[in-house]
C-alpha positions, 0 to 999 in steps of 0.5 A: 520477444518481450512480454509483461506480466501483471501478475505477482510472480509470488502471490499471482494476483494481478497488481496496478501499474505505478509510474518509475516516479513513484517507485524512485520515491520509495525504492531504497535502492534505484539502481536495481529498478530495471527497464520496464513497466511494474506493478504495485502488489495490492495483496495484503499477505504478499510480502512484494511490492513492486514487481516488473515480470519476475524482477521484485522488490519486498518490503524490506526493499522500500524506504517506510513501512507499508500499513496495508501490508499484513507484515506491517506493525501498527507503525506501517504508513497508511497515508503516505500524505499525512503520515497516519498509521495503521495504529489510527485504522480504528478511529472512525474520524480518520477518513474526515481527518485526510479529506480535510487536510486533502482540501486545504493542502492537498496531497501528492499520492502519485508519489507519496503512496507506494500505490500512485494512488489515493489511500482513502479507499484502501483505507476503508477496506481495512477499516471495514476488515478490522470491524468484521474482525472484531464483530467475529471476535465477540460472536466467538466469545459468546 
């Protein structure tokens, strides 16, 4: 009997399902992508990034350098679309940068992000981590 499991089988959160399109876009290696349904590992401490039951693929397993990933250097990709950086995460201006270029090119995350989805959310979420970040940082100092 087949079974699928939504949970990483590292971490063990549960992941998001992505389309075998968007997986051949960023999987090095294809030929190791098996017949099945997987799952993105949104987990930020997880070094999996697509997962199929127990079969995985990490980081170092993809083509670019994962910016939402806690291994990522401040080079890791955050938007797939527009190339910005986990570098740019602390200029405020850089959700209005994404949507403006989204309203006049548009954008393809189904198959640029390694999620298949828009990285505008995840965006914020880190953006909103760093500033609580940096407002513990100046409470700690005092």
């Amino acid at each position: 009997m087949f079974f699928f499991s939504d949970k990483c089988p590292s971490c063990g959160h549960k992941g998001t399902k992505v389309e075998n399109d968007t997986m051949i876009h960023h999987v090095k290696d294809i030929s190791k992508i098996v017949d099945g349904t997987y799952s993105f590992c949104h987990t930020p401490q997880c070094n999996v990034v697509y997962f199929c039951n127990n079969d995985t693929f990490t980081t170092s397993m993809v083509n670019k350098e994962i910016g939402f990933k806690d291994a990522a250097s401040e080079q890791g990709a955050v938007c797939f679309c527009y190339n910005y950086l986990k570098s740019e995460l602390y200029d405020e201006s850089l959700i209005d940068k994404i949507n403006i270029r989204i309203d006049n090119y548009g954008s393809r995350c189904d198959l640029r992000n390694p999620t298949g989805k828009c990285c505008l959310k995840d965006i914020k979420r880190l953006q909103k981590e760093k500033k609580e970040e940096e407002l513990h940082d100046i409470f700690k100092e005092k």
